[in-house]
N, C-alpha and C positions, 0 to 999 in steps of 0.2 A: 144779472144772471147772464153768464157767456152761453149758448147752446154753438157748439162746431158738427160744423158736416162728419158722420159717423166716418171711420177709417177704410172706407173700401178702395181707396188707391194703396192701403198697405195690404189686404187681403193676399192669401198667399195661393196660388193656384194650388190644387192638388189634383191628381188622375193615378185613377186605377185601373191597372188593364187596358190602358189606354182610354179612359172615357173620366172628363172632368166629374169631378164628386162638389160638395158645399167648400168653398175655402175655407180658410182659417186665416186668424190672426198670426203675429209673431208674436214667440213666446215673451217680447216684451212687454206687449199691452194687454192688458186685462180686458174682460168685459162685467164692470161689475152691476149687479140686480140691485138693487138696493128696498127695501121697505123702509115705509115712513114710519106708520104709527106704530108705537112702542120702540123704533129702531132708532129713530132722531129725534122724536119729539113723542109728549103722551101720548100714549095710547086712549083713542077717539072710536069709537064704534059708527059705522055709516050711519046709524041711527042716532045721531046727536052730533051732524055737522055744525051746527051754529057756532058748536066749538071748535070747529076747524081752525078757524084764524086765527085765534087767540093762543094756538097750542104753544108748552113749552118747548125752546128749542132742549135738545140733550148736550148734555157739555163735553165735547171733543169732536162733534159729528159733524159741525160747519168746516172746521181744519180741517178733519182728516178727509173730509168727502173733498172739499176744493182741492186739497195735496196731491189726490190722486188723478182729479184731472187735470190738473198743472203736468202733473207728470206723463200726463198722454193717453190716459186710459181712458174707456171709455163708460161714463155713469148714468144706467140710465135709474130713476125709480121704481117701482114695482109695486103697486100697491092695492088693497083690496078695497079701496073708498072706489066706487063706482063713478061711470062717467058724467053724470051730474055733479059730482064734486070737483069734476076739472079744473074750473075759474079758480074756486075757492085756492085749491092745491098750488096751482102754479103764482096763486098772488102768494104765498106764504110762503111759497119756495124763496121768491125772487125778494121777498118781502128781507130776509133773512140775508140775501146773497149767495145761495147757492148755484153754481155751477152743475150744468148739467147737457147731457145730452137728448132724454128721451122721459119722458113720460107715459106710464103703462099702469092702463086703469083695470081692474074688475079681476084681480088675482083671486084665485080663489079662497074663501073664508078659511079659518077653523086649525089651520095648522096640519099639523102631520104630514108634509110633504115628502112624496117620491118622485123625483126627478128624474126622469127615463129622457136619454138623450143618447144620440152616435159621437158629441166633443164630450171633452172633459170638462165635469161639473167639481166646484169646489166649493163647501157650502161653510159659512160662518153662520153660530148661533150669537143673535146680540144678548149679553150677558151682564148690563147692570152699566156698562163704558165702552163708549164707541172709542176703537184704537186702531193703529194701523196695523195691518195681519200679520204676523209671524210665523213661517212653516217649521211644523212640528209635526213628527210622527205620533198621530193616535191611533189606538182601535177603532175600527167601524164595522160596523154592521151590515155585513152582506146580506140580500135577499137572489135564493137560488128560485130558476124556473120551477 
């Protein structure tokens, strides 16, 4: 497993009114979230780690996840197995050969997320095969104040 120092020498200043705001990236690097269980390998309920280790990988999710860091982005995972499952996680990452940047434990359960941010949020549903994204116009669902 490669982990590289996150991109903050490519960070790009920004100021409003003259007063620095959060920077950004350039529009070539991503930062992509990733979930584990159900996204790359079975889905494992926190309550039944023993099976962590064992999980299956998903077929296209070691490629396409390593391709994008080859490519410069930055990958961290996201996941909602708790931080007692740390060890386990990161032997099975590296177990595999995943590349990665970060590791982020204790997402919240259950689904239905709303993502309220001031960047722009791009959200991929895993659908059955991990592939590489292709931008396409859909409808989405706006929620007004």
């Amino acid at each position: 497993m490669k982990h590289k120092n996150t991109f903050d020498s490519e960070l790009q200043d920004v100021q409003v009114d003259g007063k620095n705001i959060s920077p950004i990236l350039p529009e070539s690097r991503k930062n992509f979230l990733i979930d584990i269980d159900g996204t790359v390998c079975d889905d494992i309920p926190n309550e039944e780690p023993e099976r962590m280790k064992d999980a299956a990988l998903y077929p296209d999710a070691l490629d396409t996840i390593n391709k994008w860091f080859e490519e410069g982005h930055i990958i961290t995972f996201f996941t909602s197995r708790v931080e007692e499952h740390r060890t386990v996680t990161e032997e099975w990452l590296d177990k595999h050969g995943f590349n990665y940047h970060g590791l982020l434990m204790g997402k919240p359960r259950g689904g239905n997320y709303h993502w309220i941010d001031n960047h722009i949020v791009r959200a991929t549903r895993y659908d059955g095969k991990f592939t590489d994204l292709v931008r396409e116009k859909v409808d989405i669902e706006v929620f007004r104040k």
